[in-house]
C-alpha positions as CSV (number, residue, x, y, z in Angstrom):
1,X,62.7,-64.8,-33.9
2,X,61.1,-64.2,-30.2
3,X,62.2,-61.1,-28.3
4,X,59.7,-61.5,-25.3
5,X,60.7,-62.8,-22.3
6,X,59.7,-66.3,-21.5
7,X,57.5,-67.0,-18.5
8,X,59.6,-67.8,-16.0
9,X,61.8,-64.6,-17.1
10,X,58.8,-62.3,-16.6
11,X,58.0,-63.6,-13.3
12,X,61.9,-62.8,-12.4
13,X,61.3,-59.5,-13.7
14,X,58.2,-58.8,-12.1
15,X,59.6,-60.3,-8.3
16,X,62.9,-58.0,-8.5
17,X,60.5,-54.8,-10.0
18,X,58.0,-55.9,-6.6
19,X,61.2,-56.1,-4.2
20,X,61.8,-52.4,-5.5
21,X,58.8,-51.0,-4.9
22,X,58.5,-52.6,-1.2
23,X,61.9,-52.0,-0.5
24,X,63.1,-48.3,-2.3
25,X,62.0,-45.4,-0.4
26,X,59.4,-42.5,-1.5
27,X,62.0,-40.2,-2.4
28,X,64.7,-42.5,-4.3
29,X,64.4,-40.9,-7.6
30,X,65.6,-37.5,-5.8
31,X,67.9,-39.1,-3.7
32,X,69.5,-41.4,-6.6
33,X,70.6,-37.9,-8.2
34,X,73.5,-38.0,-6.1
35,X,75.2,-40.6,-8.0
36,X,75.7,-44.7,-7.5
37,X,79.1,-43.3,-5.7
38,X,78.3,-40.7,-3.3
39,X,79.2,-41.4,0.0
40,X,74.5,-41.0,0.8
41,X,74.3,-43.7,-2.0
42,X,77.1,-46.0,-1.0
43,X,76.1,-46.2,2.5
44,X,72.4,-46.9,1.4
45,X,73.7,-49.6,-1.2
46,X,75.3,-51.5,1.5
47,X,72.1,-52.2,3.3
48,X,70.0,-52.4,0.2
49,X,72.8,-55.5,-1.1
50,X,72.3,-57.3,2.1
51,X,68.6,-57.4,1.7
52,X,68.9,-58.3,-1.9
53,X,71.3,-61.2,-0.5
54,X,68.8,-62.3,2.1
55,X,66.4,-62.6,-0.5
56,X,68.3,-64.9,-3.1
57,X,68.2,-61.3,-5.3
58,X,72.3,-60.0,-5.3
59,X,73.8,-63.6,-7.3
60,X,71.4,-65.5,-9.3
61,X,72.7,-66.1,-11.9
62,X,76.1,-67.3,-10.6
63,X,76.4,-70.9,-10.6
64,X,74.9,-72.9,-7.5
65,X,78.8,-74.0,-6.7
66,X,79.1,-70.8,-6.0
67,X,76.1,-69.7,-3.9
68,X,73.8,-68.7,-6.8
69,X,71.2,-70.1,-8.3
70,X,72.4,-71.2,-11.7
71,X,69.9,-69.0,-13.5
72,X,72.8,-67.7,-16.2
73,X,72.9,-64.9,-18.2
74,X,69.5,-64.3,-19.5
75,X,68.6,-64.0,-15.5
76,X,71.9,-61.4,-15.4
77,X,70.6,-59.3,-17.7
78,X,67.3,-59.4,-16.7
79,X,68.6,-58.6,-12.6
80,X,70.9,-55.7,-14.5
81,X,67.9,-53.8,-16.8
82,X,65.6,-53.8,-13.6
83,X,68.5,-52.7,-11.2
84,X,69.9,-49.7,-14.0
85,X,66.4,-48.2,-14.9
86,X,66.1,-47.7,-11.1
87,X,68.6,-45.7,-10.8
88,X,71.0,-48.6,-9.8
89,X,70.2,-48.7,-6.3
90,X,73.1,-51.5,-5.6
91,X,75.8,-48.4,-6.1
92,X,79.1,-49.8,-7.1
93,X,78.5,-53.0,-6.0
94,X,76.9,-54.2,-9.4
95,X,80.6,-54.7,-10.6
96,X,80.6,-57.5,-8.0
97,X,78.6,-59.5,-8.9
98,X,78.9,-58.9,-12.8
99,X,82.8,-59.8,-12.8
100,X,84.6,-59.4,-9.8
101,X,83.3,-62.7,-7.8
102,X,83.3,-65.4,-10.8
103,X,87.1,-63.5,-11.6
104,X,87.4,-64.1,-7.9
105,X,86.3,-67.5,-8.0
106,X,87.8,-69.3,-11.0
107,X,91.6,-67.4,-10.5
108,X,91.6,-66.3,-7.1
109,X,93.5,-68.8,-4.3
110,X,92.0,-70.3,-1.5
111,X,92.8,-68.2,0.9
112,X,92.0,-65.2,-1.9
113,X,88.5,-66.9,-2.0
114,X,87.9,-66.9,2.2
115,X,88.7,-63.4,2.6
116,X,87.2,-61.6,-0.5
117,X,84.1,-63.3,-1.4
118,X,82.4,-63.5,1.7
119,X,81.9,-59.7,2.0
120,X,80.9,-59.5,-1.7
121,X,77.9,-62.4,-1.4
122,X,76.6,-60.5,2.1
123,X,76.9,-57.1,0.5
124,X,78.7,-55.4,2.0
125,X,82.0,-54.8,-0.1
126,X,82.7,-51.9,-2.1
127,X,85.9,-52.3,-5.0
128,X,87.0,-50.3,-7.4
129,X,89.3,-51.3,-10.9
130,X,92.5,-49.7,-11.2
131,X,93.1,-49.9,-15.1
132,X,93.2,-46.8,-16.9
133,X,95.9,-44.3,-16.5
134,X,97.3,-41.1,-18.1
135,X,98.2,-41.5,-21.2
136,X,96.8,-45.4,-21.6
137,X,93.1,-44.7,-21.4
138,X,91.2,-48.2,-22.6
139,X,94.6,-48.9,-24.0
140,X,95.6,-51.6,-21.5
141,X,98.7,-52.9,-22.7
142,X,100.3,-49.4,-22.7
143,X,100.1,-49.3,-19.0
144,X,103.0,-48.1,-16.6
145,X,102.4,-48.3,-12.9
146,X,105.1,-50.4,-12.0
147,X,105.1,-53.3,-9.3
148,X,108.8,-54.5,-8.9
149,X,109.4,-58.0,-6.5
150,X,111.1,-57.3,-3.6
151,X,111.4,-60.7,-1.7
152,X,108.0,-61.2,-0.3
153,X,106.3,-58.3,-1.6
154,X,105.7,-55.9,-4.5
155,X,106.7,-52.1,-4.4
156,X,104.1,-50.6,-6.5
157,X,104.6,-46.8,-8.7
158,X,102.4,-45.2,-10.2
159,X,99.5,-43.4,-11.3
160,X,95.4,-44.3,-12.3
161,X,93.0,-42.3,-13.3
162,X,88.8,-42.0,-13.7
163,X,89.0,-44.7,-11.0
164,X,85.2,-45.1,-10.3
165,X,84.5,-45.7,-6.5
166,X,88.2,-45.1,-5.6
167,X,87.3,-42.6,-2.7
168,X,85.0,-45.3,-0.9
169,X,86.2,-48.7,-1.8
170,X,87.6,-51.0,0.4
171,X,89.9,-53.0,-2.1
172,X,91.5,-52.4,-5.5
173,X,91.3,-54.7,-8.5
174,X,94.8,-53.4,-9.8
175,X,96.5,-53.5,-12.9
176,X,100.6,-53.6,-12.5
177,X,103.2,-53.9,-15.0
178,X,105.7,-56.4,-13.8
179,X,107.9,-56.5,-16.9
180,X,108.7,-54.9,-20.4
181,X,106.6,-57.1,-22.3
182,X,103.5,-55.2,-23.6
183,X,100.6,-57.8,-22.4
184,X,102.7,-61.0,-20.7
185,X,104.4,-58.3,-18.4
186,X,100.5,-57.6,-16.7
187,X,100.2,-58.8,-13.1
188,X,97.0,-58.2,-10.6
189,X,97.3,-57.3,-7.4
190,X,94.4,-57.0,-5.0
191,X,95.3,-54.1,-3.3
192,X,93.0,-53.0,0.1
193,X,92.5,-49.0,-0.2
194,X,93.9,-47.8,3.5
195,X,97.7,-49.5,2.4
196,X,100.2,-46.8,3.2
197,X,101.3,-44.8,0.1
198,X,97.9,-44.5,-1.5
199,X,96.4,-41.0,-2.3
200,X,93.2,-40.9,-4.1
201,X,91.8,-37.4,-5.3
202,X,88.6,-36.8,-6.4
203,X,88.2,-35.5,-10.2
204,X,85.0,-32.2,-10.2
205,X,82.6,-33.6,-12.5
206,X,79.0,-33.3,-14.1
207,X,78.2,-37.0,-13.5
208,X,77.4,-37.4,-10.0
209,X,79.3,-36.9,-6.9
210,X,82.2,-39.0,-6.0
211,X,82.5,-40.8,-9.3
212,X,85.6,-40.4,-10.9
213,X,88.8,-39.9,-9.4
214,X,92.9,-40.1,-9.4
215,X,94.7,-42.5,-7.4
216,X,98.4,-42.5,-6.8
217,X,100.7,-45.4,-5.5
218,X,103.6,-44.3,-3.9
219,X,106.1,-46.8,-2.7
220,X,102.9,-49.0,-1.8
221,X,104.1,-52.3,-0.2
222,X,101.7,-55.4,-1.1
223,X,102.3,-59.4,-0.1
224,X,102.7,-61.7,-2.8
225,X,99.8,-63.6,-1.6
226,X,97.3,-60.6,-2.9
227,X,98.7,-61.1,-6.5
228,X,95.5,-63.0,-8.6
229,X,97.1,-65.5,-10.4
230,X,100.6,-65.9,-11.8
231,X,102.5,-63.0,-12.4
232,X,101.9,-62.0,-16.2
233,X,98.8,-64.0,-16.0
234,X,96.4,-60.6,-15.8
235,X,95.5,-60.5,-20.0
236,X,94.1,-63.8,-19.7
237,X,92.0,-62.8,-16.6
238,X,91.5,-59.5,-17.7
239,X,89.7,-60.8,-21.4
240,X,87.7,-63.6,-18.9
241,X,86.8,-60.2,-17.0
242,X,85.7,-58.1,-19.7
243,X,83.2,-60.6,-21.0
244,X,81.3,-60.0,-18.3
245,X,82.1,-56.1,-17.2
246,X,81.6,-54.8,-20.8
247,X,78.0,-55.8,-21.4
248,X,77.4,-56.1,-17.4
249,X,75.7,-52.4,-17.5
250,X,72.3,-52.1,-19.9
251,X,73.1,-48.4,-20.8
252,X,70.6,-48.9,-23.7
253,X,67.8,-49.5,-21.0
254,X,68.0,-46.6,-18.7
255,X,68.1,-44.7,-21.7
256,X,65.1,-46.0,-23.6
257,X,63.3,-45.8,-20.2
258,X,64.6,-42.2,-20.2
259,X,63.3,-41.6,-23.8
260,X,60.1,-42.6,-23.0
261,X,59.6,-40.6,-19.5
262,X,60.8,-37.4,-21.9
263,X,58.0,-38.0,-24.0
264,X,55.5,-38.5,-21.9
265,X,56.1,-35.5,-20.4
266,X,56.1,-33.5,-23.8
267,X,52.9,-35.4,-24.4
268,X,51.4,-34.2,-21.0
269,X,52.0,-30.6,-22.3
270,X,51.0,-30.8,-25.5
271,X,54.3,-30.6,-27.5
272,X,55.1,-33.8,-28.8
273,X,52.9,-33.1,-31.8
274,X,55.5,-31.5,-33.9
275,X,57.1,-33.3,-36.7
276,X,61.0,-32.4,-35.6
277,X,60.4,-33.5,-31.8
278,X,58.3,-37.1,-33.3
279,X,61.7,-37.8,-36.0
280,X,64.4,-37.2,-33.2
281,X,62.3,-39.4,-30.9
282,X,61.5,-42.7,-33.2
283,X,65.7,-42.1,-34.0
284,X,66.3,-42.6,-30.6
285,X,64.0,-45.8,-29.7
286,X,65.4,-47.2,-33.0
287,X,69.2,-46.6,-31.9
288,X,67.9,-47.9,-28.6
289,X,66.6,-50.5,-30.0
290,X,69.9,-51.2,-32.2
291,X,71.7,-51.5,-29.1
292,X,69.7,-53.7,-27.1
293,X,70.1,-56.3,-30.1
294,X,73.5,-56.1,-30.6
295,X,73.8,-56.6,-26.4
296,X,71.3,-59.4,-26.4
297,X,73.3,-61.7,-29.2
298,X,76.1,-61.5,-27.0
299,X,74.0,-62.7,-24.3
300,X,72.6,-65.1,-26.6
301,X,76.3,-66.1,-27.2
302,X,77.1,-66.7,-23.6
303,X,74.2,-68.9,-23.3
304,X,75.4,-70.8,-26.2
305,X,78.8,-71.4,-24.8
306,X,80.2,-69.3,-27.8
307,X,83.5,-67.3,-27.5
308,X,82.7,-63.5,-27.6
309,X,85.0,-61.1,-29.8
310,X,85.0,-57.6,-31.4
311,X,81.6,-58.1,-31.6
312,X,81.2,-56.7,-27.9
313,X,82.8,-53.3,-28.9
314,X,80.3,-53.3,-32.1
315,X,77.6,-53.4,-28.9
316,X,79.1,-51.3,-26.6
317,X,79.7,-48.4,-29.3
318,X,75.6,-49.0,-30.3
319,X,74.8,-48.5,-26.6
320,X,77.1,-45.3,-26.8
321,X,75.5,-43.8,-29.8
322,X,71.7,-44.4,-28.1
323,X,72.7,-42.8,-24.9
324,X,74.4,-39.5,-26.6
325,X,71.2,-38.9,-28.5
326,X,68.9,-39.5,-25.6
327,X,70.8,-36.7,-23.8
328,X,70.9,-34.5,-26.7
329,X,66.8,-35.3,-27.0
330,X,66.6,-34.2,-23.8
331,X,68.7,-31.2,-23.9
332,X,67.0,-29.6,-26.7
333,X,63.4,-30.8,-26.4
334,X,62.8,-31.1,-22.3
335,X,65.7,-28.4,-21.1
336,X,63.6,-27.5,-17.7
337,X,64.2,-31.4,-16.7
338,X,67.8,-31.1,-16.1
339,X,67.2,-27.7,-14.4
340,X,65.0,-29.4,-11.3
341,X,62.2,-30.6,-13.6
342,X,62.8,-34.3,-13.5
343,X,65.1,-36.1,-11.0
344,X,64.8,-39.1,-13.1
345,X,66.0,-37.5,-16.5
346,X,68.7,-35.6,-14.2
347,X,69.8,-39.1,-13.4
348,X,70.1,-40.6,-16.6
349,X,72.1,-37.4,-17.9
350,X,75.0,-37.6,-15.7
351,X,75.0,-41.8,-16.1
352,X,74.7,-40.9,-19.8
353,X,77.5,-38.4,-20.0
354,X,80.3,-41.4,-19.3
355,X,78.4,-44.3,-21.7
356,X,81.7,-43.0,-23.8
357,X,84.3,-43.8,-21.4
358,X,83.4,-46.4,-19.1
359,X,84.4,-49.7,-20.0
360,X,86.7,-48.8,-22.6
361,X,87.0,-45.5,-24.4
362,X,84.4,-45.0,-27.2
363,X,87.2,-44.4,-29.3
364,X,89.2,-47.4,-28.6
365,X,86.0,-49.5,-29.6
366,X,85.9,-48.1,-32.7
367,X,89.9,-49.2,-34.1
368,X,88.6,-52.6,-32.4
369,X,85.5,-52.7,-34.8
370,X,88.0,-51.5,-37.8
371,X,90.3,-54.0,-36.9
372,X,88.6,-57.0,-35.7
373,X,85.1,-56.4,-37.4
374,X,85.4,-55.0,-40.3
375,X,89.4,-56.1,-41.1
376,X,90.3,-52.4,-42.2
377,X,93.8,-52.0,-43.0
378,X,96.0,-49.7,-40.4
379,X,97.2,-47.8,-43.3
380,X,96.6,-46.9,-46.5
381,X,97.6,-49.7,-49.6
């Protein structure tokens, strides 16, 4: 079996890591700190998207249909590894190109199409998911805010939570319950962020400003022609969505990447020579390792046209267990980093505190895996 990249998939590598260096300024490992939503970062990924766009560099691997250049998921994952060990410098924008546009694209209507995917392809649009909620978590079909037809439009109620982006996004990809049926009674609705009747607060937290907040409908008024798709249509979108969102962020790279800047500083100072520091190392490059594996067969799967199941959550859980035991590394090894010693290690600790809960709850992965993977029973026999 081959893991190295084939020519033409180094030289793809080596022209985005080329663009970075021309393009990211002398102090983007401090500024990056700030988080891929702060208002500093935002702003900056807006122009940095555009000249990624300019340069054939935001949508490769979308198909050529659609503006791209056909270069698939190999190229994806490639564009994703080099953008995240970075410091992600295209902000929240990365879930645009990962899911939002193809979603866009095969479900979205014409006129859907025309207004939303123009912004996304000259990088300029900013989105954020309205999925989880109090009480549902990663549990999707268990959701509540209610959007009830009135004529024309939908009245939407209700409440999200750990909405990434919500404070600075221009449009919501929201999830709505439309009737009592657990998954058939899911409806989108693209919903822009200034409508009247929606509150977003921001939620304190260690991972970076701006990240995570509440949002709150209230009453909010939205034109049947911003629903994607048919009305109970949104579990079929949602599991073409996934595919893509789920595996769309290399975790398991910016935490290798971090692993091995945290040794070589222990090296420089002449303290990687103890047994305890050299075990908890090699555990992390190997669960590192694990997870990049268990990512690139899905990859491999998507190249091979093959449907994707539980097996994601098997890689998504991998990529949680690699990035909780870089931080720990960190934490107890390399203290002084997080304290002003390393802007880059400060980075990948407040992206590594949420490998957990973004894109589905690590414990929600793991009744997938024992379900779907491993065919445990519910209850005892």
């Amino acid at each position: 079996m081959d893991f190295e990249w084939d020519e033409e998939q180094r030289a793809f590598r080596d022209g985005l890591q080329a663009f970075l260096d021309e393009t990211l300024p002398d102090d983007w490992e401090e500024f990056s700190k700030h988080g891929p939503a702060s208002p500093a970062l935002t702003e900056f990924a807006r122009g940095f998207c555009g000249k990624l766009a300019e340069n054939g560099m935001l949508f490769p691997h979308w198909p050529v249909a659609m503006g791209g250049q056909g270069l698939g998921p190999w190229h994806q994952q490639i564009l994703a590894e080099v953008m995240w060990e970075a410091g992600e410098p295209r902000g929240g924008q990365y879930m645009n190109v990962n899911w939002i546009g193809p979603t866009m694209e095969r479900y979205g209507s014409e006129a859907q199409k025309a207004t939303y995917l123009p912004p996304i392809t000259s990088g300029k649009a900013l989105w954020c998911q309205g999925f989880s909620e109090p009480d549902s978590g990663s549990d999707l079909a268990s959701l509540r805010t209610r959007a009830v037809r009135d004529g024309d439009v939908y009245r939407v109620n209700g409440q999200k939570i750990w909405t990434s982006y919500a404070g600075l996004a221009d449009t919501c990809f929201l999830l709505t319950r439309t009737s009592d049926d657990k998954k058939r009674g899911i409806t989108i609705l693209l919903v822009p962020m200034d409508t009247p009747g929606i509150t977003v607060r921001q939620i304190p937290s260690l991972i970076g400003e701006g990240d995570i907040h509440e949002v709150f409908f209230d009453d909010v008024v939205v034109p049947i022609g911003q629903r994607l798709g048919e009305e109970g249509q949104a579990w079929e979108i949602i599991g073409f969505s996934l595919t893509n969102e789920r595996l769309g962020i290399p975790r398991f790279h910016l935490a290798r990447a971090a692993l091995d800047r945290a040794v070589a500083m222990l090296q420089a100072r002449g303290q990687f020579s103890r047994e305890a520091v050299r075990i908890e190392a090699a555990r992390c490059a190997a669960l590192c390792e694990a997870a990049r594996n268990a990512s690139y067969a899905i990859v491999q799967k998507r190249v091979d046209g093959l449907k994707i199941g539980a097996e994601s959550s098997s890689a998504r859980y991998a990529t949680v267990m690699c990035e909780r035991a870089v931080g720990e590394f960190v934490v107890e090894f390399l203290p002084e980093a997080l304290a002003g010693g390393s802007a880059f290690l400060q980075m990948h600790h407040q992206r590594g505190i949420v490998a957990g809960i973004a894109a589905g709850a690590a414990e929600i992965q793991l009744n997938i895996i024992a379900s779907h993977v491993l065919e445990l029973p519910r209850e005892p026999r």
